[in-house]
PDB file of N, CA, C and O in Angstrom:
ATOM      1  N   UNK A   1      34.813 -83.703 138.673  1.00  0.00           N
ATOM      2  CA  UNK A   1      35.916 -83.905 137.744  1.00  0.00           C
ATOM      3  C   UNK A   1      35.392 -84.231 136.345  1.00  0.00           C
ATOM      4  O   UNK A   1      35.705 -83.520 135.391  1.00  0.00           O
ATOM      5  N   UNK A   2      34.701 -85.158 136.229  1.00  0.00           N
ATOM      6  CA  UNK A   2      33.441 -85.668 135.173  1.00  0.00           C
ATOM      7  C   UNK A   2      32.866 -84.381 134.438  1.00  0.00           C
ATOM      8  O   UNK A   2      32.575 -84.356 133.242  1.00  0.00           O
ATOM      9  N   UNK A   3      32.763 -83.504 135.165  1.00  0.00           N
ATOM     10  CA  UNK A   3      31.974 -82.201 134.533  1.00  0.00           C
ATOM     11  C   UNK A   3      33.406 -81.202 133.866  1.00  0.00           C
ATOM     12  O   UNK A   3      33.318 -80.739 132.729  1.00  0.00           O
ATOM     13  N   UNK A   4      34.458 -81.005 134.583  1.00  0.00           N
ATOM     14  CA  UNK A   4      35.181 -80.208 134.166  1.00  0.00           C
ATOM     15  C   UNK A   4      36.134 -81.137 132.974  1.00  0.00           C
ATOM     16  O   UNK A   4      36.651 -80.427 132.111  1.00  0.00           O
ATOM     17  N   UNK A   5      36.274 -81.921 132.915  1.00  0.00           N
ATOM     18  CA  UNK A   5      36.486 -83.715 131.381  1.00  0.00           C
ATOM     19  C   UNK A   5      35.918 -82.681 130.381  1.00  0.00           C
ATOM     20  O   UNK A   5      36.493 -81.810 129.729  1.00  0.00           O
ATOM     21  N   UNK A   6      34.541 -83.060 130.462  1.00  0.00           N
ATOM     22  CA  UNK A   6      33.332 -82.572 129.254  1.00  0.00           C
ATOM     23  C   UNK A   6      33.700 -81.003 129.303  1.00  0.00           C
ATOM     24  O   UNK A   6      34.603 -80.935 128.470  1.00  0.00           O
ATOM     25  N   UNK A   7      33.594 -80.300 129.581  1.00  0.00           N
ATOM     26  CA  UNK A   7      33.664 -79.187 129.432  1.00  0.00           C
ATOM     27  C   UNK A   7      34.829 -78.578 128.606  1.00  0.00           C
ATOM     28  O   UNK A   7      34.705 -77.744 127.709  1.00  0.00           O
ATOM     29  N   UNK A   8      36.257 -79.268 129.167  1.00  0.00           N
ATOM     30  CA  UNK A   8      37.699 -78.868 128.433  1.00  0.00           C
ATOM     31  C   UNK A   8      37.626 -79.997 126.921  1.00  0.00           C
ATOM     32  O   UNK A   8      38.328 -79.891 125.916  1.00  0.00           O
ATOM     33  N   UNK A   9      36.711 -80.883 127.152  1.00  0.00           N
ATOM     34  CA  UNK A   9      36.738 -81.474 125.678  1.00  0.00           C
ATOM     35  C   UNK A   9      35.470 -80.641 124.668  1.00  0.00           C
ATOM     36  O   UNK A   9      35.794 -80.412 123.503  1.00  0.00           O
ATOM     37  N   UNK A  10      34.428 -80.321 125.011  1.00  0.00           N
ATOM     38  CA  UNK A  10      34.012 -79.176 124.596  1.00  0.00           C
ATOM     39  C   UNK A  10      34.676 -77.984 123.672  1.00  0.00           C
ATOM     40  O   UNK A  10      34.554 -77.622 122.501  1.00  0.00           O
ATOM     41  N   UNK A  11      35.412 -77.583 124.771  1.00  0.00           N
ATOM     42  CA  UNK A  11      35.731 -76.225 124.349  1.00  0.00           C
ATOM     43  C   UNK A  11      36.900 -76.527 123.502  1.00  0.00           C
ATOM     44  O   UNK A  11      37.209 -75.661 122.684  1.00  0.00           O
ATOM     45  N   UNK A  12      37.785 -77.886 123.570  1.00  0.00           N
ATOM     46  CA  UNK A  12      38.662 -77.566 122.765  1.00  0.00           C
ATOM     47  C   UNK A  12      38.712 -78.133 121.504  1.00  0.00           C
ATOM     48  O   UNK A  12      39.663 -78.006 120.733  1.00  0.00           O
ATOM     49  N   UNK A  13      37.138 -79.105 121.162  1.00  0.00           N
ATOM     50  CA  UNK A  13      36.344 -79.852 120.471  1.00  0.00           C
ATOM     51  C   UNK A  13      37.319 -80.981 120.028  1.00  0.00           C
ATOM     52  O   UNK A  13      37.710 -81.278 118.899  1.00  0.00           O
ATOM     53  N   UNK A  14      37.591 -81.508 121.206  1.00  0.00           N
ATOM     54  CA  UNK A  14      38.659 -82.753 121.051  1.00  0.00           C
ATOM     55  C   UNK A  14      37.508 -83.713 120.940  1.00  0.00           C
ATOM     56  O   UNK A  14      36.359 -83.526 121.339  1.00  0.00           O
ATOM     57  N   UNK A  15      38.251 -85.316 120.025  1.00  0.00           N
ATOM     58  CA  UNK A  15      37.345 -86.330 119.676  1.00  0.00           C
ATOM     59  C   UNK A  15      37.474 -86.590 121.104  1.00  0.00           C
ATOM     60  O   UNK A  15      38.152 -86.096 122.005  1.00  0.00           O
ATOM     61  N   UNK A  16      36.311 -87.846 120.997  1.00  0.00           N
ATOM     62  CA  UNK A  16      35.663 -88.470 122.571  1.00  0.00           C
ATOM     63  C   UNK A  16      36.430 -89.694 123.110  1.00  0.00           C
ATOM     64  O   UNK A  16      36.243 -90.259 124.187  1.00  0.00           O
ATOM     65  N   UNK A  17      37.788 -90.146 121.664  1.00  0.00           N
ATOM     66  CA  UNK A  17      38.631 -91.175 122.416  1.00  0.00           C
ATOM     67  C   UNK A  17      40.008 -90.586 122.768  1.00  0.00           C
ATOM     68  O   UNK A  17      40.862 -91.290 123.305  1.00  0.00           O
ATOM     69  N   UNK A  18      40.214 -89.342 122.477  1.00  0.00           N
ATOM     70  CA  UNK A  18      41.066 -88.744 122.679  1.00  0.00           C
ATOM     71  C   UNK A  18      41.108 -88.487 124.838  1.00  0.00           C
ATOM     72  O   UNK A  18      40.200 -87.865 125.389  1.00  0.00           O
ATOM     73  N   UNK A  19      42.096 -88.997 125.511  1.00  0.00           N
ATOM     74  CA  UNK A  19      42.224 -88.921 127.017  1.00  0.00           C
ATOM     75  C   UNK A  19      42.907 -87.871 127.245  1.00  0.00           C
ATOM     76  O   UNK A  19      43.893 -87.358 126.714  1.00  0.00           O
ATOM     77  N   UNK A  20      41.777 -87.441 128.728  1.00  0.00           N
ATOM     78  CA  UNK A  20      41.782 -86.135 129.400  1.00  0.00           C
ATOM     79  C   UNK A  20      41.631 -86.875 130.633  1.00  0.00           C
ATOM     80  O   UNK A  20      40.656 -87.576 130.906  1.00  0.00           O
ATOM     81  N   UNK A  21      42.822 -86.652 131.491  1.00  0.00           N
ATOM     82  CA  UNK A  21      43.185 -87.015 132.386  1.00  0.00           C
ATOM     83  C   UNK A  21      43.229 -86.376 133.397  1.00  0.00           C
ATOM     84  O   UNK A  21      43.215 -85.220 132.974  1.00  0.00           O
ATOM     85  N   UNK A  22      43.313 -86.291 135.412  1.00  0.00           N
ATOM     86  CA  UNK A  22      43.528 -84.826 135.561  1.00  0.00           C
ATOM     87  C   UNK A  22      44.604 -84.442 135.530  1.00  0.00           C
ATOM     88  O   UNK A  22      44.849 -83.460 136.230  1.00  0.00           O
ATOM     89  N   UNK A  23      45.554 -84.961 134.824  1.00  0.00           N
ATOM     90  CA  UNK A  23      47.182 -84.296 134.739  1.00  0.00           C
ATOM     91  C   UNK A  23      46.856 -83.944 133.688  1.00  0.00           C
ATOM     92  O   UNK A  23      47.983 -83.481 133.509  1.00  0.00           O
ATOM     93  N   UNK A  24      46.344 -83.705 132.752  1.00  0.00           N
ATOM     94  CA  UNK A  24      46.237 -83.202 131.693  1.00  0.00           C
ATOM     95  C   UNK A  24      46.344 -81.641 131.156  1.00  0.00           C
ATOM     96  O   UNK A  24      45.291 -81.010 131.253  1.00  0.00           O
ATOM     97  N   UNK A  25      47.287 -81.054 130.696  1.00  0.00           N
ATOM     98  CA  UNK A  25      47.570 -79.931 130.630  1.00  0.00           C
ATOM     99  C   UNK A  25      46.866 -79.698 129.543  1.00  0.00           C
ATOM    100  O   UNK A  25      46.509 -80.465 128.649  1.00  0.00           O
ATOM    101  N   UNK A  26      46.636 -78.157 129.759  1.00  0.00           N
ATOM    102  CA  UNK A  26      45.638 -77.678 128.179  1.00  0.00           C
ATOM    103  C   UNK A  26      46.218 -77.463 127.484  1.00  0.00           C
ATOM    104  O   UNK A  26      45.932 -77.866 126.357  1.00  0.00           O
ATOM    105  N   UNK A  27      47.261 -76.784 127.669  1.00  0.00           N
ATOM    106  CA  UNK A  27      48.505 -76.596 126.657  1.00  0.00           C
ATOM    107  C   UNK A  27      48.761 -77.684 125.807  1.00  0.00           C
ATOM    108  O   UNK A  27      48.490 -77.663 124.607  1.00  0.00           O
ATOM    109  N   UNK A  28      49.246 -78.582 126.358  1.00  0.00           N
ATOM    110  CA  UNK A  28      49.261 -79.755 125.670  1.00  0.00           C
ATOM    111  C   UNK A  28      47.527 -80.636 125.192  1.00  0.00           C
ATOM    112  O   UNK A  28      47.291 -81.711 124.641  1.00  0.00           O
ATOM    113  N   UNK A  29      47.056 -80.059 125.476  1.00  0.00           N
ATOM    114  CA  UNK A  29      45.689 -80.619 124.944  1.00  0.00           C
ATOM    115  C   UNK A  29      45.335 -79.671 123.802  1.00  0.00           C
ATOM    116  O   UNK A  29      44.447 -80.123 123.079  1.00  0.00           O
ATOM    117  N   UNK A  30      45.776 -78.546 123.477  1.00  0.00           N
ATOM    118  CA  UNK A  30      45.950 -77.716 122.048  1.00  0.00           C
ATOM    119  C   UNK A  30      45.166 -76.652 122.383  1.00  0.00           C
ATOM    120  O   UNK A  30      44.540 -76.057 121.506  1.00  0.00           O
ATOM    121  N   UNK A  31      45.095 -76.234 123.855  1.00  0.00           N
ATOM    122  CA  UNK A  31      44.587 -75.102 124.112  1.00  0.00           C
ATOM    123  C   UNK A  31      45.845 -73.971 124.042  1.00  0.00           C
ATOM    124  O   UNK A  31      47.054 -74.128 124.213  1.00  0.00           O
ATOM    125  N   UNK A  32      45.058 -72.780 123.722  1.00  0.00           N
ATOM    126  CA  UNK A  32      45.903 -71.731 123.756  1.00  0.00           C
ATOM    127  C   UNK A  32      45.320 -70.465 125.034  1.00  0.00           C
ATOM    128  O   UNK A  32      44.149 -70.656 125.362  1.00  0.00           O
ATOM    129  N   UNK A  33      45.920 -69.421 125.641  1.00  0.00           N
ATOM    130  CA  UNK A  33      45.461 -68.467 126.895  1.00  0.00           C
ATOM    131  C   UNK A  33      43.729 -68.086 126.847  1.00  0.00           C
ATOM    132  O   UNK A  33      42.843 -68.046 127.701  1.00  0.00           O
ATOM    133  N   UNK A  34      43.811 -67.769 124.951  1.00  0.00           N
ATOM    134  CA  UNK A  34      42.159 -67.799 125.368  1.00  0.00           C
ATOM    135  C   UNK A  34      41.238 -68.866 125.438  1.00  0.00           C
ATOM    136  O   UNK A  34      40.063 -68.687 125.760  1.00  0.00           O
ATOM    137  N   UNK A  35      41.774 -70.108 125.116  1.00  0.00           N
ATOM    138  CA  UNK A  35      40.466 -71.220 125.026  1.00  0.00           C
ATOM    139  C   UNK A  35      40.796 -71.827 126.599  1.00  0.00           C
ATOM    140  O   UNK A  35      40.031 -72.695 127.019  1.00  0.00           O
ATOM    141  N   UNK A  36      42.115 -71.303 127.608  1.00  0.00           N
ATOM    142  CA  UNK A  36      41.492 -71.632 129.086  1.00  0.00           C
ATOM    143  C   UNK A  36      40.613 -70.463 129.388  1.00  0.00           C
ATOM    144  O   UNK A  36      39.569 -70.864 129.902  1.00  0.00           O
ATOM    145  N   UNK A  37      40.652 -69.123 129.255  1.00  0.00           N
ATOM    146  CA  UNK A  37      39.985 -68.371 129.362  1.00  0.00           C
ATOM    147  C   UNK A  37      38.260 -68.852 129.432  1.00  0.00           C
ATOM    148  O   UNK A  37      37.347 -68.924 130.255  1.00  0.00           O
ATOM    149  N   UNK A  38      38.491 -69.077 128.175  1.00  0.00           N
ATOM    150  CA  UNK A  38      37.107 -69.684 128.288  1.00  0.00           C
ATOM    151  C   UNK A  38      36.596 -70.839 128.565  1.00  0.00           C
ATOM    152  O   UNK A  38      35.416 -71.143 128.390  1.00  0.00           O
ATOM    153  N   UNK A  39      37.481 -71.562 129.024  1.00  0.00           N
ATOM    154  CA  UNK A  39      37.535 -72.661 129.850  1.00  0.00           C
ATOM    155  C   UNK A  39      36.737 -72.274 130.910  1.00  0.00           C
ATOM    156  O   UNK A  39      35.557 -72.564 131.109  1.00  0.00           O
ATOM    157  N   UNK A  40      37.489 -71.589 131.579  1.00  0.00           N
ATOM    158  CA  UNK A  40      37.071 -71.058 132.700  1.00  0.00           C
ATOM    159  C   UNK A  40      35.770 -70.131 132.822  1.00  0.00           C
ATOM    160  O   UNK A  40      34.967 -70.500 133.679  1.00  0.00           O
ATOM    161  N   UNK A  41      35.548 -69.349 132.325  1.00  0.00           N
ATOM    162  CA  UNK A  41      34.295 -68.356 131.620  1.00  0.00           C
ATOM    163  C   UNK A  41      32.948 -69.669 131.899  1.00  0.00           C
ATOM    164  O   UNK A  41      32.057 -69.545 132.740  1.00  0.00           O
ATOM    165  N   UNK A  42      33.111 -70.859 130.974  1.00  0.00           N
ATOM    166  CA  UNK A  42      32.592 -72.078 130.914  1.00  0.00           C
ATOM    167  C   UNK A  42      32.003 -72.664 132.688  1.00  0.00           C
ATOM    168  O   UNK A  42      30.902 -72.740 133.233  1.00  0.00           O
ATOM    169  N   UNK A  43      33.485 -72.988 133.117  1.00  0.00           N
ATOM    170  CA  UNK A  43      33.115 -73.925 134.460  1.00  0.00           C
ATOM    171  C   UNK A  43      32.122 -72.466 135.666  1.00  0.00           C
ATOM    172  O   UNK A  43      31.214 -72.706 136.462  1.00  0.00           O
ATOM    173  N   UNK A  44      32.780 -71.014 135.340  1.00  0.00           N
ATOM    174  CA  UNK A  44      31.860 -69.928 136.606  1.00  0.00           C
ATOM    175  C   UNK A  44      30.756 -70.436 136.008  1.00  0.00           C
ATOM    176  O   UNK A  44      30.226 -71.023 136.950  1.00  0.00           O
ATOM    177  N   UNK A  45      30.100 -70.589 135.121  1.00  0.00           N
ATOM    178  CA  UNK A  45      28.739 -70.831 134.366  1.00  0.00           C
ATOM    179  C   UNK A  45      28.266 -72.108 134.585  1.00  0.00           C
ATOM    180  O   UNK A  45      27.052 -72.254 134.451  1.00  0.00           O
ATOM    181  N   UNK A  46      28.892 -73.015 134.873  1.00  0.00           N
ATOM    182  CA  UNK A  46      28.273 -74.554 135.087  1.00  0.00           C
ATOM    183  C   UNK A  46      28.249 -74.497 136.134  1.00  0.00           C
ATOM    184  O   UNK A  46      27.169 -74.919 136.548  1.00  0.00           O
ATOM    185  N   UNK A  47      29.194 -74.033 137.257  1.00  0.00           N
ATOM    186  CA  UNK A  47      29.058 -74.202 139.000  1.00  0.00           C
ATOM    187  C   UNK A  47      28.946 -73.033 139.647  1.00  0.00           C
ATOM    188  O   UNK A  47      29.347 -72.880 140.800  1.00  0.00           O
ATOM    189  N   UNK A  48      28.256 -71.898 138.781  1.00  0.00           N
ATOM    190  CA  UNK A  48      27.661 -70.465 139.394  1.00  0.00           C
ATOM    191  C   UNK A  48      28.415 -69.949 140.634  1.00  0.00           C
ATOM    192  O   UNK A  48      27.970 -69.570 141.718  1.00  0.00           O
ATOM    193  N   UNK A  49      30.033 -70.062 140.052  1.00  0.00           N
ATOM    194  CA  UNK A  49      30.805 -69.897 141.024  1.00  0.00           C
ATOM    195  C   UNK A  49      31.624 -68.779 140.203  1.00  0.00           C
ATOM    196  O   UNK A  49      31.591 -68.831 138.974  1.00  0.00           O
ATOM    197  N   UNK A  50      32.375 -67.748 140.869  1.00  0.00           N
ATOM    198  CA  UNK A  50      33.348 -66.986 140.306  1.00  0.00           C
ATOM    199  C   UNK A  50      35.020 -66.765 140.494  1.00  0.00           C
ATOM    200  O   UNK A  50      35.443 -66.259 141.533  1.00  0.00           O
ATOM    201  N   UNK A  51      35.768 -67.107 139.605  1.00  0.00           N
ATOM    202  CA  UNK A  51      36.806 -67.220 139.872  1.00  0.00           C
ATOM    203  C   UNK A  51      37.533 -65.840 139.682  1.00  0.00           C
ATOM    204  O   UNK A  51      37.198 -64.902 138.960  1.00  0.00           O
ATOM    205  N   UNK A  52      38.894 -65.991 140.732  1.00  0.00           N
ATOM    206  CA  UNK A  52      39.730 -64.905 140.236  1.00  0.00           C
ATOM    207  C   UNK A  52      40.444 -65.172 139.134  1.00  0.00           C
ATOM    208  O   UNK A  52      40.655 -66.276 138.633  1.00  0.00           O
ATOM    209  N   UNK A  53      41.083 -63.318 138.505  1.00  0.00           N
ATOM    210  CA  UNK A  53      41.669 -63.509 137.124  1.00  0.00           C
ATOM    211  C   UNK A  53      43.001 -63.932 137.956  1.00  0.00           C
ATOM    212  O   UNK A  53      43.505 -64.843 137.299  1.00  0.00           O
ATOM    213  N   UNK A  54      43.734 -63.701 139.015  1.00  0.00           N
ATOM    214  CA  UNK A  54      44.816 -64.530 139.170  1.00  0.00           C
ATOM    215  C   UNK A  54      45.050 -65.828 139.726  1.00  0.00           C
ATOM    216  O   UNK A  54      46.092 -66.480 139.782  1.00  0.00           O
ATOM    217  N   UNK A  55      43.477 -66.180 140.272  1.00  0.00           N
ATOM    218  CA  UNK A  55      43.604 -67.409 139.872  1.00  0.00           C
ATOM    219  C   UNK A  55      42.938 -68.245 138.372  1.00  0.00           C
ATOM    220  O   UNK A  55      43.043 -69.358 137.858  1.00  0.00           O
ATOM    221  N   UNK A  56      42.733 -67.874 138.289  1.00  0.00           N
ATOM    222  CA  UNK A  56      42.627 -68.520 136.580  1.00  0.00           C
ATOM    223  C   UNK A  56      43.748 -68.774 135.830  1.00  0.00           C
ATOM    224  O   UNK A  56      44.027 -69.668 135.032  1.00  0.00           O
ATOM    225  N   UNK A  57      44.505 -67.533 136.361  1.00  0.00           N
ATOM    226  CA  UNK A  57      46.041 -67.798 135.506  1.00  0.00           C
ATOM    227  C   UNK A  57      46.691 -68.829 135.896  1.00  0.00           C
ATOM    228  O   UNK A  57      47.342 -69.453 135.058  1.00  0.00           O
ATOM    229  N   UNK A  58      46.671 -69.213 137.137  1.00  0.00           N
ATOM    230  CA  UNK A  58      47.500 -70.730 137.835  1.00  0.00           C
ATOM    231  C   UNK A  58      46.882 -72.020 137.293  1.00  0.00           C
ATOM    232  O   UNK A  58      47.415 -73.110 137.504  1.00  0.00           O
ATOM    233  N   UNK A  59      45.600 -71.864 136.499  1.00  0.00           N
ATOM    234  CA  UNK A  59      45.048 -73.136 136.082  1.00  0.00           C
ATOM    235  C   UNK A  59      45.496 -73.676 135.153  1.00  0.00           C
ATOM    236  O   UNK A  59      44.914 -73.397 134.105  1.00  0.00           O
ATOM    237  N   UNK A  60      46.579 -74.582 135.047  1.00  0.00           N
ATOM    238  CA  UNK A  60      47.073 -74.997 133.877  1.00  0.00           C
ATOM    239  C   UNK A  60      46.902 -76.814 133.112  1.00  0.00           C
ATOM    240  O   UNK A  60      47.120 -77.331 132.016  1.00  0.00           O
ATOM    241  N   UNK A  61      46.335 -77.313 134.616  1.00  0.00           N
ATOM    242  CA  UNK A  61      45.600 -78.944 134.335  1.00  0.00           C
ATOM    243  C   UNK A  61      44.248 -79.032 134.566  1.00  0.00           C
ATOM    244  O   UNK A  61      43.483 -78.103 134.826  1.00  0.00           O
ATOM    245  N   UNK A  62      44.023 -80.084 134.467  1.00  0.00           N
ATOM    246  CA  UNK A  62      42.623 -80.363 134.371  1.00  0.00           C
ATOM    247  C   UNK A  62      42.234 -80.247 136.139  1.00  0.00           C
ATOM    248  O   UNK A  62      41.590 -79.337 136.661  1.00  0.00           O
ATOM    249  N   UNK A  63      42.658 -81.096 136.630  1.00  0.00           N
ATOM    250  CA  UNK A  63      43.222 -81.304 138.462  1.00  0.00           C
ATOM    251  C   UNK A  63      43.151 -80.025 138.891  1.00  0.00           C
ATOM    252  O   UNK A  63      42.389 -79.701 139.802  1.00  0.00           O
ATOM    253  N   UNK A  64      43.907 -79.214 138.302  1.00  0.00           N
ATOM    254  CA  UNK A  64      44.014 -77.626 139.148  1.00  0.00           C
ATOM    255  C   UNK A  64      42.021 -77.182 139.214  1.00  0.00           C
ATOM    256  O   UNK A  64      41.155 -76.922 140.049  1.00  0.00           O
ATOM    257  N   UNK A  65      42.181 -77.341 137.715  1.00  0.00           N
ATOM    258  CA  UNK A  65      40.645 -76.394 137.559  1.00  0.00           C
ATOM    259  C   UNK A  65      39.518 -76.872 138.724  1.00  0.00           C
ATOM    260  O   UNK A  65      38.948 -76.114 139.508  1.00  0.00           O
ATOM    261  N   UNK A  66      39.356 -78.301 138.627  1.00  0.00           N
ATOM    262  CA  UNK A  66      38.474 -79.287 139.398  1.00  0.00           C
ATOM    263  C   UNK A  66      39.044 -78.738 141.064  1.00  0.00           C
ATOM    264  O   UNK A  66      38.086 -78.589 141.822  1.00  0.00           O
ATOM    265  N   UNK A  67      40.350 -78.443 141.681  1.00  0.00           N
ATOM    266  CA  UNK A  67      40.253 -77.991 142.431  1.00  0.00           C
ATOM    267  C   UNK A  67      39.839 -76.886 143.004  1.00  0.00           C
ATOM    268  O   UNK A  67      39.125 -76.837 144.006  1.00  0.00           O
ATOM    269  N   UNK A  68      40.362 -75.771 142.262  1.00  0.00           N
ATOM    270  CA  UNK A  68      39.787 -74.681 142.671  1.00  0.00           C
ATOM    271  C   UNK A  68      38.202 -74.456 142.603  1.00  0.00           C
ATOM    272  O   UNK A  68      37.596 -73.776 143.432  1.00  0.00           O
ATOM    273  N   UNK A  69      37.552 -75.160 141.430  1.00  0.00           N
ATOM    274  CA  UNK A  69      36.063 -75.376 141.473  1.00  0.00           C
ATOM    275  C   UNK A  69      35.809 -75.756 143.058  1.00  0.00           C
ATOM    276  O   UNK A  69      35.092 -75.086 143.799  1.00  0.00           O
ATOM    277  N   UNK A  70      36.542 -76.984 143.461  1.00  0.00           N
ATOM    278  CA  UNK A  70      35.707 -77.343 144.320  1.00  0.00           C
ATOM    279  C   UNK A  70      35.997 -76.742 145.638  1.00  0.00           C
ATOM    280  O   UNK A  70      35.296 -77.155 146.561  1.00  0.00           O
ATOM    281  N   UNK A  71      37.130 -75.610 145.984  1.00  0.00           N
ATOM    282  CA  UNK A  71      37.313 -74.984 146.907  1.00  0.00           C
ATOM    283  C   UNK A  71      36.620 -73.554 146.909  1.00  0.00           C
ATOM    284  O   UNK A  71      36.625 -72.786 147.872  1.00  0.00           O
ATOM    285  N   UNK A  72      36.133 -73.361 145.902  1.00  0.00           N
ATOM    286  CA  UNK A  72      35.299 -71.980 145.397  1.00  0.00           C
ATOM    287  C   UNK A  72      34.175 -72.018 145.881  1.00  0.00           C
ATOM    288  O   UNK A  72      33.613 -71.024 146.340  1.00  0.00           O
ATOM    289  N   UNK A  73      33.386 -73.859 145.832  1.00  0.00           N
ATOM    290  CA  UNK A  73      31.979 -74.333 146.231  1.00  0.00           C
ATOM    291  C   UNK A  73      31.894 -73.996 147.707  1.00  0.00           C
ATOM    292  O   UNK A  73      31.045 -73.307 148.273  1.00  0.00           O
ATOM    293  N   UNK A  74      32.970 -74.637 148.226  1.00  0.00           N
ATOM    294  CA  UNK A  74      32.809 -74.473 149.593  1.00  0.00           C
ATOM    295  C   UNK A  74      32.754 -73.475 150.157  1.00  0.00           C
ATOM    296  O   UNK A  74      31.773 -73.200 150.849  1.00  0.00           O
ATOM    297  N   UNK A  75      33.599 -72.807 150.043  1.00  0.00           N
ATOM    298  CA  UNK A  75      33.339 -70.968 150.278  1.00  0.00           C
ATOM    299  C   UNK A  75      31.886 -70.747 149.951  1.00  0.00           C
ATOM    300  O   UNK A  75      30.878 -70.558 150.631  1.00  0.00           O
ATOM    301  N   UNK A  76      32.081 -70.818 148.978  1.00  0.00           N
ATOM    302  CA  UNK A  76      30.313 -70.136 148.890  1.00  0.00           C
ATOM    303  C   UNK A  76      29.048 -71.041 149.840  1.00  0.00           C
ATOM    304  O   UNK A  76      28.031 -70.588 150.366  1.00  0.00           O
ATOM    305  N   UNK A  77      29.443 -72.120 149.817  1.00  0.00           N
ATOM    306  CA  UNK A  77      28.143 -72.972 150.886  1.00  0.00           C
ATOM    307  C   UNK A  77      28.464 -72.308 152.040  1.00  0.00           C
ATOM    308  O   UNK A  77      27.488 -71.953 152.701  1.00  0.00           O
ATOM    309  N   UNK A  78      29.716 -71.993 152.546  1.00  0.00           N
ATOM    310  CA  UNK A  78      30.049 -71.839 153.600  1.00  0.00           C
ATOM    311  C   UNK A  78      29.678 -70.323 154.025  1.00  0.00           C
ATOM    312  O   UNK A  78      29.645 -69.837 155.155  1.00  0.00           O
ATOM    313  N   UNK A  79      29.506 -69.944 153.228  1.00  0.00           N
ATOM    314  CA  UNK A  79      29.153 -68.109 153.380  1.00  0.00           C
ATOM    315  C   UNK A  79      27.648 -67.713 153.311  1.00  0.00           C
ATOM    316  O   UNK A  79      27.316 -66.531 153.401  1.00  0.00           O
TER     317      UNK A  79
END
């Protein structure tokens, strides 16, 4: 969760007292379709995992992303 925090504050170069929560919507964090895009682009690259484009589209909190990360991991350990 810690990793996907840094990453959406990264990309959306929000200050460091500014809270990212995992309810935290990007939308409301001043992201727009392409900066989850590359949100996401971001996290396949930090957890050498690959997401679908329809699921990417369902990612709209912080919580979602961190989940599907971590159900993506398992699949792949698991395979």
């Amino acid at each position: 969760m810690q990793k996907v925090v840094e990453i959406v504050r990264e990309q959306l170069a929000l200050p460091p007292e500014s809270e990212v929560s995992p309810d935290s919507k990007f939308a409301l964090l001043g992201a727009d379709s392409l900066d989850t895009v590359e949100i996401v682009m971001n996290l396949e690259e930090e957890f050498d995992i690959s997401v679908e484009e329809e699921s990417s589209e369902n990612i709209s909190t912080v919580q979602e992303a961190a989940d599907l990360i971590e159900k993506l991991i398992e699949k792949k350990s698991a395979a």
